[in-house]
TORTIDO-6777 format. One record per residue (C-alpha): residue number from 1; residue in three letters; x, y, z. Coordinates in nm, 4 decimals. Layout:
residues N
[rec NUM,ALA,[X,Y,Z]]
...
This chain:
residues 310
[rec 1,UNK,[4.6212,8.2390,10.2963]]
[rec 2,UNK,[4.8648,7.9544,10.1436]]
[rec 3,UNK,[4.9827,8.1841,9.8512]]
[rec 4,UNK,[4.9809,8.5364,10.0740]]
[rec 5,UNK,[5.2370,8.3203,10.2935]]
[rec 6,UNK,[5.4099,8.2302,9.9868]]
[rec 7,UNK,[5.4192,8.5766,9.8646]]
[rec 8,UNK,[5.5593,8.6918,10.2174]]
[rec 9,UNK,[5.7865,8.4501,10.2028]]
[rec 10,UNK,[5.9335,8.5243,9.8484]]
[rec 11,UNK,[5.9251,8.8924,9.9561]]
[rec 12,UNK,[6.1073,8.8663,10.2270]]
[rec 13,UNK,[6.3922,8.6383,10.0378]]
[rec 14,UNK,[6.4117,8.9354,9.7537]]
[rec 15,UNK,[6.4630,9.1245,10.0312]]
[rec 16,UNK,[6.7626,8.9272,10.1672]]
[rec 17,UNK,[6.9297,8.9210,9.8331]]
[rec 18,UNK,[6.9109,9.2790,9.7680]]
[rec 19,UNK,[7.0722,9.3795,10.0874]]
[rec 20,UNK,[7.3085,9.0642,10.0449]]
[rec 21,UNK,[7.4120,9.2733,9.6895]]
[rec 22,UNK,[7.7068,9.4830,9.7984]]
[rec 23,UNK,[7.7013,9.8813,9.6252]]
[rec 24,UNK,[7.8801,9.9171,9.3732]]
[rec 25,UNK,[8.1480,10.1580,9.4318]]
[rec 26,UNK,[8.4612,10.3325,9.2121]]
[rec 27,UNK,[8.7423,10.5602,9.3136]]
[rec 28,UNK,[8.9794,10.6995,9.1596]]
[rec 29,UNK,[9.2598,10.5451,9.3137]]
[rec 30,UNK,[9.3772,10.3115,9.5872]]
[rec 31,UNK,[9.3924,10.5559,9.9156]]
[rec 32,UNK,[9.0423,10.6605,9.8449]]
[rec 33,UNK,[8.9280,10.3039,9.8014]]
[rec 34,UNK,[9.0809,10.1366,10.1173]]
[rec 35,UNK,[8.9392,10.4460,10.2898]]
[rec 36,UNK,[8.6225,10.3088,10.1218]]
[rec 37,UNK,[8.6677,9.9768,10.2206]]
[rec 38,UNK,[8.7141,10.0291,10.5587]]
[rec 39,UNK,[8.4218,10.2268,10.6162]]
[rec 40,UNK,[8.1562,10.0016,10.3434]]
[rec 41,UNK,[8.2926,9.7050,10.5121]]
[rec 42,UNK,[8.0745,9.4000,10.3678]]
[rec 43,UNK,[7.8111,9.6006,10.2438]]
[rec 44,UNK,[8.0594,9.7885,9.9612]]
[rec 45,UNK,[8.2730,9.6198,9.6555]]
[rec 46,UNK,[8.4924,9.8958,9.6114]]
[rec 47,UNK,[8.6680,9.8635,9.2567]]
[rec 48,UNK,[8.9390,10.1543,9.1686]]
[rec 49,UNK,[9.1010,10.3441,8.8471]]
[rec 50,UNK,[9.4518,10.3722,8.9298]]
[rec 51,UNK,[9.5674,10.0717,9.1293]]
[rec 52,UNK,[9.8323,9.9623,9.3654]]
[rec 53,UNK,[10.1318,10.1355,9.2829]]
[rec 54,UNK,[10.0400,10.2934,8.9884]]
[rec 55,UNK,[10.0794,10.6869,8.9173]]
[rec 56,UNK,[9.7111,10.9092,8.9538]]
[rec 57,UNK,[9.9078,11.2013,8.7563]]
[rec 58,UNK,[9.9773,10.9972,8.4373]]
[rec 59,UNK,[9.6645,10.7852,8.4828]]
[rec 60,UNK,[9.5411,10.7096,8.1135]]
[rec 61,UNK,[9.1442,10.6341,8.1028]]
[rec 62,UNK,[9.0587,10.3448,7.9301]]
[rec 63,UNK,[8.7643,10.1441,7.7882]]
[rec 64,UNK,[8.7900,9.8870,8.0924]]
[rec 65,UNK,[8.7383,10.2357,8.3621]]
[rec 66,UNK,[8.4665,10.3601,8.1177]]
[rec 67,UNK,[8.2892,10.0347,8.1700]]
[rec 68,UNK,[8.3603,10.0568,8.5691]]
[rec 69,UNK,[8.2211,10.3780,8.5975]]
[rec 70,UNK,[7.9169,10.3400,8.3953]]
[rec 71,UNK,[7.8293,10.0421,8.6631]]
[rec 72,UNK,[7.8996,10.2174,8.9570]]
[rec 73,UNK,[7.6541,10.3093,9.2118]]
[rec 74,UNK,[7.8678,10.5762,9.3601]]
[rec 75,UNK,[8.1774,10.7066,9.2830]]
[rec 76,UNK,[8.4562,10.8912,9.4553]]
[rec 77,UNK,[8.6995,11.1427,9.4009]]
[rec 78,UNK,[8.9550,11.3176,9.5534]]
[rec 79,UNK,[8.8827,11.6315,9.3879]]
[rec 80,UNK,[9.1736,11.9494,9.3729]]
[rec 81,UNK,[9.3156,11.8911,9.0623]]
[rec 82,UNK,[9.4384,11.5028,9.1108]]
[rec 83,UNK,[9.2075,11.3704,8.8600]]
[rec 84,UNK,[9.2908,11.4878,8.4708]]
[rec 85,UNK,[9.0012,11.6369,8.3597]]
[rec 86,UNK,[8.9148,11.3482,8.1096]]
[rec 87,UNK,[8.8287,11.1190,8.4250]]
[rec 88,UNK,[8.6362,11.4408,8.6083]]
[rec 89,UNK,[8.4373,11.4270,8.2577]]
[rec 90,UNK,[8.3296,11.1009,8.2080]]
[rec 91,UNK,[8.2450,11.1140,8.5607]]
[rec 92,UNK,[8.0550,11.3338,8.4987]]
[rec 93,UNK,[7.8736,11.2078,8.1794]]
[rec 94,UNK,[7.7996,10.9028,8.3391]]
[rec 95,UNK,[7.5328,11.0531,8.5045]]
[rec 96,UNK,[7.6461,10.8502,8.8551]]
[rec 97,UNK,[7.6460,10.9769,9.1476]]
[rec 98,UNK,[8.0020,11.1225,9.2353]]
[rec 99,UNK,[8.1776,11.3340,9.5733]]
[rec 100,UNK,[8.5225,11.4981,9.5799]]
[rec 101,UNK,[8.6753,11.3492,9.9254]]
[rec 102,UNK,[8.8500,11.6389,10.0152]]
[rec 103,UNK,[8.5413,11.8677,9.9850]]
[rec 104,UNK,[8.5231,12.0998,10.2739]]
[rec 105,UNK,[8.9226,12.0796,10.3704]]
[rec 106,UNK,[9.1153,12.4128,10.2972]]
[rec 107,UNK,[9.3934,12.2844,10.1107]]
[rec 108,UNK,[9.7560,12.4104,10.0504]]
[rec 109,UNK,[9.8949,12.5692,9.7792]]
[rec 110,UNK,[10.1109,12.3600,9.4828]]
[rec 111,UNK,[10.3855,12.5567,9.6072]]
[rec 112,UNK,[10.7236,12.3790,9.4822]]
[rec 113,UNK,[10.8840,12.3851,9.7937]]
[rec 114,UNK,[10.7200,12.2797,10.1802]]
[rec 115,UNK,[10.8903,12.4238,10.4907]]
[rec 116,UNK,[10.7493,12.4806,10.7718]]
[rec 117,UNK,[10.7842,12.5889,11.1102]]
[rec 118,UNK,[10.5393,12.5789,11.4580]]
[rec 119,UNK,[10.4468,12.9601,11.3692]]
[rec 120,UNK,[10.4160,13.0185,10.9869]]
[rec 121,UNK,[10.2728,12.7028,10.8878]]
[rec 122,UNK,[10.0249,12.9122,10.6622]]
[rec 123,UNK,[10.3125,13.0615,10.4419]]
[rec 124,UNK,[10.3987,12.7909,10.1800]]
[rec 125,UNK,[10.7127,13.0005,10.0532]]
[rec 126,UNK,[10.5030,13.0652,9.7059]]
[rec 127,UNK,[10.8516,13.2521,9.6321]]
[rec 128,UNK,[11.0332,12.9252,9.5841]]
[rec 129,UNK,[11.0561,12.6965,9.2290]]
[rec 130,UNK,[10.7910,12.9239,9.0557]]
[rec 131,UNK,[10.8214,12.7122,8.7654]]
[rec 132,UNK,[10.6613,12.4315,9.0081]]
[rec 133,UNK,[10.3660,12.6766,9.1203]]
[rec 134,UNK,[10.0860,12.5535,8.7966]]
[rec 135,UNK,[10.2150,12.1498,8.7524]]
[rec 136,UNK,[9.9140,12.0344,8.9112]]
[rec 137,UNK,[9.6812,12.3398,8.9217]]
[rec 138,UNK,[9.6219,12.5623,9.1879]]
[rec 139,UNK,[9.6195,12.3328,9.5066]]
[rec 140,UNK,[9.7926,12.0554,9.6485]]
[rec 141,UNK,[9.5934,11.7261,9.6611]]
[rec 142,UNK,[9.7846,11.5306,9.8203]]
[rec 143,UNK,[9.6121,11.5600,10.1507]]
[rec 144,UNK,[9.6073,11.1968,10.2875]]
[rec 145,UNK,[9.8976,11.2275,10.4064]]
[rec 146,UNK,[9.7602,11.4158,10.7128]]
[rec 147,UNK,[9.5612,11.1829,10.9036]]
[rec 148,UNK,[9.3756,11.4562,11.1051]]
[rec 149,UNK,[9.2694,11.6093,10.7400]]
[rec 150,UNK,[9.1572,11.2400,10.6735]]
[rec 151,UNK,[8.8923,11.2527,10.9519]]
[rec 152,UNK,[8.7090,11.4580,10.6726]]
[rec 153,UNK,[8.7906,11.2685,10.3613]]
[rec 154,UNK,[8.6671,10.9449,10.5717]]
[rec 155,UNK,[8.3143,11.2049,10.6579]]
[rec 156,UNK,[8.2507,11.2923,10.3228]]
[rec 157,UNK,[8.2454,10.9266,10.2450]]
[rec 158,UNK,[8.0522,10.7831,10.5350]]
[rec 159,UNK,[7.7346,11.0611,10.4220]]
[rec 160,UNK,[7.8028,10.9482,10.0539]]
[rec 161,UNK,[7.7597,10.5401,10.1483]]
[rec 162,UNK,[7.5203,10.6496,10.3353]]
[rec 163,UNK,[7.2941,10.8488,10.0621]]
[rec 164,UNK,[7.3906,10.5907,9.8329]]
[rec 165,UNK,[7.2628,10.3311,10.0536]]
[rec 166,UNK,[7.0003,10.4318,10.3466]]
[rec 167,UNK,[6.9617,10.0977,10.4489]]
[rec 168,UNK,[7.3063,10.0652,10.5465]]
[rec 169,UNK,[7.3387,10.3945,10.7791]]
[rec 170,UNK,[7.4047,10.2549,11.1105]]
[rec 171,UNK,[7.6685,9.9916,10.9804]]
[rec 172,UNK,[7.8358,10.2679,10.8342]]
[rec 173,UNK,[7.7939,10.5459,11.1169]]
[rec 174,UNK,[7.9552,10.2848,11.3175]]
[rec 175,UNK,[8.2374,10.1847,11.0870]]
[rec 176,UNK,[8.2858,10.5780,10.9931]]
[rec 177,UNK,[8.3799,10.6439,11.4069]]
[rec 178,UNK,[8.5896,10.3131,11.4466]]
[rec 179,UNK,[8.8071,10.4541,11.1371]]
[rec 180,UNK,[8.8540,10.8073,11.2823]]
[rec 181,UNK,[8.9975,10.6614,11.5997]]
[rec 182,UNK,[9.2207,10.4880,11.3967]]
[rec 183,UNK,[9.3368,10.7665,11.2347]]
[rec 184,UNK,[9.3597,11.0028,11.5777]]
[rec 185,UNK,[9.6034,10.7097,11.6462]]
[rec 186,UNK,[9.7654,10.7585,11.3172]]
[rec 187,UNK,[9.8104,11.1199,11.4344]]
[rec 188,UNK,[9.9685,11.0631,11.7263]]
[rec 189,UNK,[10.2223,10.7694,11.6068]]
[rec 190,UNK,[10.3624,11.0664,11.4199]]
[rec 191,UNK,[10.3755,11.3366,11.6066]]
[rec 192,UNK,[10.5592,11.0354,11.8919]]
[rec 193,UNK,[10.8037,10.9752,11.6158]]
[rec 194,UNK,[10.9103,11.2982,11.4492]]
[rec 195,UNK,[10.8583,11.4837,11.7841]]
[rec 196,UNK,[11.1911,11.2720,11.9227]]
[rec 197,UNK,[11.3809,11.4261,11.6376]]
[rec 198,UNK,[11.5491,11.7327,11.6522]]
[rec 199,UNK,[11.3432,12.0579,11.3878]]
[rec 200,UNK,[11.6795,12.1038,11.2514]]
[rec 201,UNK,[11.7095,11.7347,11.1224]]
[rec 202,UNK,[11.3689,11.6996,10.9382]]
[rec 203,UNK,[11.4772,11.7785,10.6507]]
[rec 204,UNK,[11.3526,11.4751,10.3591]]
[rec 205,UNK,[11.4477,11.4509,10.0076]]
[rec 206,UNK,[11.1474,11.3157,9.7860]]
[rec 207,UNK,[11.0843,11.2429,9.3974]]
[rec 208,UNK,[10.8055,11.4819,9.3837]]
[rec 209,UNK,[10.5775,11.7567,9.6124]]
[rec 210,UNK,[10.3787,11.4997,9.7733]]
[rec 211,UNK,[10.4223,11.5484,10.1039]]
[rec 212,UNK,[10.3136,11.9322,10.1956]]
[rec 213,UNK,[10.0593,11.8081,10.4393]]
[rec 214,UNK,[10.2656,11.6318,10.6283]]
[rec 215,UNK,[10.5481,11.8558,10.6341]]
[rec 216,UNK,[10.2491,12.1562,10.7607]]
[rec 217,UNK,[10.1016,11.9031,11.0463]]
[rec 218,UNK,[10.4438,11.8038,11.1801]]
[rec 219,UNK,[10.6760,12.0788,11.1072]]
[rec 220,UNK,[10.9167,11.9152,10.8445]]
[rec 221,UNK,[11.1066,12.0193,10.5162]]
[rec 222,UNK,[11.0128,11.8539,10.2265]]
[rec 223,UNK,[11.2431,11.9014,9.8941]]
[rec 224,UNK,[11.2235,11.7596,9.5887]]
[rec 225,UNK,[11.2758,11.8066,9.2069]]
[rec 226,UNK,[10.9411,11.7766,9.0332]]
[rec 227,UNK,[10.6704,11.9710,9.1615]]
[rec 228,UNK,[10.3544,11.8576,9.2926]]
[rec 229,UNK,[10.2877,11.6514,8.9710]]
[rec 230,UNK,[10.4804,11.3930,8.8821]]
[rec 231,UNK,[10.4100,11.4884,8.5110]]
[rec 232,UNK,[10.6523,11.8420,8.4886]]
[rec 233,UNK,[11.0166,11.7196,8.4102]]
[rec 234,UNK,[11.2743,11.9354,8.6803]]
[rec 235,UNK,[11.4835,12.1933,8.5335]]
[rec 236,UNK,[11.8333,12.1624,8.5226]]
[rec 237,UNK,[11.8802,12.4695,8.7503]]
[rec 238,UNK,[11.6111,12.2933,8.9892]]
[rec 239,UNK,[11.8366,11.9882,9.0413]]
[rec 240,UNK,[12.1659,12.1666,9.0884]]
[rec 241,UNK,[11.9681,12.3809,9.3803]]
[rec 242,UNK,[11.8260,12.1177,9.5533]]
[rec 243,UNK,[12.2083,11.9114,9.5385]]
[rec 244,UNK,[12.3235,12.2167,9.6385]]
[rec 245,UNK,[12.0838,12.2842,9.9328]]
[rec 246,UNK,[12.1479,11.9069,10.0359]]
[rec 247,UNK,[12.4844,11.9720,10.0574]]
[rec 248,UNK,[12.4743,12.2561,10.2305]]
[rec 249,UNK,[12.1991,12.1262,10.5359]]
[rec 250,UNK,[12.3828,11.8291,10.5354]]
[rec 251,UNK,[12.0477,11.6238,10.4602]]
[rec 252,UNK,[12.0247,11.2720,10.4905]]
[rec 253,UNK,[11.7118,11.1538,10.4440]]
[rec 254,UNK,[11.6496,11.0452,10.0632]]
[rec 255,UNK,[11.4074,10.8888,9.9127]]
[rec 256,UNK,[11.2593,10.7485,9.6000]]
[rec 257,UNK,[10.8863,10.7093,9.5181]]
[rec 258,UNK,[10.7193,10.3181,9.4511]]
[rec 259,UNK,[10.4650,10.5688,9.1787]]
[rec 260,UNK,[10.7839,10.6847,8.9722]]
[rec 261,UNK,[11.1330,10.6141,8.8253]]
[rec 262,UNK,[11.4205,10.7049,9.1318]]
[rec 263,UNK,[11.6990,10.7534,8.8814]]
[rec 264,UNK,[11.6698,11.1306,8.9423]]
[rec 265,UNK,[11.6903,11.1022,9.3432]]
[rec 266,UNK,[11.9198,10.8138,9.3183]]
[rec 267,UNK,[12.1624,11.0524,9.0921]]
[rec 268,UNK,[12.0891,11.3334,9.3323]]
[rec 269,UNK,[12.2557,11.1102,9.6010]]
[rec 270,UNK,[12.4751,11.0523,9.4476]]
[rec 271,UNK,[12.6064,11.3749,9.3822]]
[rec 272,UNK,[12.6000,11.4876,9.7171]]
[rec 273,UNK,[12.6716,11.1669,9.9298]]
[rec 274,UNK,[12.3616,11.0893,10.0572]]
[rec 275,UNK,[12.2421,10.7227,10.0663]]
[rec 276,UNK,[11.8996,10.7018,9.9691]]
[rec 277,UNK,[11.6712,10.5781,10.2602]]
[rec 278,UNK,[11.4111,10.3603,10.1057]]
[rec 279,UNK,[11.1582,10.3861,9.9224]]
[rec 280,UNK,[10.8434,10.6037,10.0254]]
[rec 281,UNK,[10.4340,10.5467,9.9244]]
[rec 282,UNK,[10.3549,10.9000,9.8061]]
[rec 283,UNK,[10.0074,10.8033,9.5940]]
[rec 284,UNK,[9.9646,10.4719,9.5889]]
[rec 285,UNK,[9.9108,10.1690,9.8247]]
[rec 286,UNK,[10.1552,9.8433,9.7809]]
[rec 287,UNK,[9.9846,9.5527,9.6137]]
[rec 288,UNK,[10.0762,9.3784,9.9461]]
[rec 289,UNK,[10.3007,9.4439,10.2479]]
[rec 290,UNK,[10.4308,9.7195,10.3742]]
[rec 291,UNK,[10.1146,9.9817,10.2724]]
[rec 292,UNK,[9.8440,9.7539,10.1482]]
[rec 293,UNK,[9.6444,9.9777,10.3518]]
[rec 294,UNK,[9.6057,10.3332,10.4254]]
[rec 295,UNK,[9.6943,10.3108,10.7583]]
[rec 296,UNK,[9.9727,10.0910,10.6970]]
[rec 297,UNK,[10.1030,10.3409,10.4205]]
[rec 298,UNK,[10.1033,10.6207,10.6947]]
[rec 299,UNK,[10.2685,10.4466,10.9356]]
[rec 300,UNK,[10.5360,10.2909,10.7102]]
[rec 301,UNK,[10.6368,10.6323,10.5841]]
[rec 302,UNK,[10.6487,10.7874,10.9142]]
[rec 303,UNK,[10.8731,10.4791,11.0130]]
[rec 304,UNK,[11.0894,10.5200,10.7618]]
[rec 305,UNK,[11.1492,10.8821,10.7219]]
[rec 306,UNK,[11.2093,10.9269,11.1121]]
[rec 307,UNK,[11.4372,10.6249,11.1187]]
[rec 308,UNK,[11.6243,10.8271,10.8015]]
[rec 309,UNK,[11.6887,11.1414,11.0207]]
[rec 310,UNK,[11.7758,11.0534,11.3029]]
């Protein structure tokens, strides 16, 4: 009886320590991990590829990230063409478990140009900056910056954590639906902010395409010289359009990247007397404040770009 108490016992303490072992978890990059955080909560350690401030489209895999992924439990990506297809391989190899985030969202296409108004927001005006159109592939990944779009990115990971770890449903079915509010909140932060500002005035200079989502889900003109990687180099031609389209629309809202060099905007305002606004959080968290967070990152940019139009 002694030793079937003992056994109980010790059963019930291996027990304990297993659930007390968080899953192992890797993204790809910083967004898709704090979305990963906030939904694995304690039960997740959530390690990523490309870090804080660091670029996704010049991301260079490394021994260290080979390691990573090998010890993963799970990993995520975000999946239409932001990954190089050396990451998407060993991934693969790896044998580990694996989702694309933005599996199930019908995403936009790496047009070179996002304009949009309330009733054509499904024509990306493919006619514009053809030599944009292939940077990145066919679509635009960049989806996280439309926190209704998000509700399915935070989905697809919920059911992954969950697969990956049964034990853990409920915690995570619970976590999953205290996100989305947060990001219906997100949602309507934005459309409070940009909807006090006139359609004619949102009108945003960036470093690259990154912002097509958001420009679709709140009716705003995106420009900028590079396409929707940050990897193609702008033509000359490119850059003396888009000064002379600033000049023109008398736009005032420019903006460097923190994922990229802002000599290019910075001499774009240059040339047409714009001051540049700030700097924006295209693909990347901040190590710390303002966008250490998803959430934050959202509501910084819509903070800043508003305050830049106005």
């Amino acid at each position: 009886m002694k030793s079937r108490l003992t056994f109980l016992a010790a059963s019930l303490l291996l027990a304990g320590s297993l659930h007390a072992e968080p899953l192992e978890v890797v993204s790809s990059f910083s967004i898709l991990g704090d979305v990963a955080k906030q939904i694995g909560g304690e039960r997740v350690h959530v390690s990523t590829l490309v870090g804080p401030d660091a670029d996704a489209h010049a991301y260079q895999l490394n021994s260290a990230d080979l390691r990573k992924i090998s010890a993963a439990k799970l990993i995520l990506l975000n999946g239409l063409g932001l990954e190089k297809a050396d990451v998407v391989r060993a991934v693969q190899q790896s044998k580990v478990p694996f989702i694309e985030a933005s599996a199930g969202i019908t995403p936009l296409k790496a047009s070179g140009h996002h304009h949009h108004h309330d009733h054509d927001h499904d024509h990306d005006h493919d006619e514009h900056d053809h030599h944009h159109d292939h940077d990145h592939g066919e679509f635009d990944p960049h989806v996280w910056h439309d926190p209704i779009l998000m509700q399915k990115y935070a989905s697809n990971i919920a059911q992954a954590l969950i697969k990956a770890d049964p034990a853990g449903a409920r915690y995570y079915q619970t976590r999953f639906r205290q996100y989305s509010q947060q990001l219906v909140q997100l949602d309507a932060y934005a459309r409070q902010q940009f909807g006090a500002i006139p359609v004619a005035r949102r009108k945003v200079l960036t470093g690259h395409h990154a912002f097509g989502y958001m420009a679709k889900r709140y009716n705003i003109t995106f420009l900028a010289p590079q396409g929707v990687s940050t990897e193609a180099q702008p033509s000359a031609q490119t850059v003396a359009d888009i000064i002379r389209q600033i000049k023109q629309q008398n736009i005032k809202a420019v903006f460097t990247e923190n994922i990229k060099d802002g000599r290019m905007v910075q001499r774009i305002a240059q040339e047409t007397g714009a001051r540049v606004g700030g700097q924006l959080y295209s693909d990347a968290l901040s190590r710390g404040a303002p966008a250490a967070t998803y959430a934050d990152l959202f509501r910084y940019n819509v903070r800043t770009i508003s305050a830049a139009m106005k």
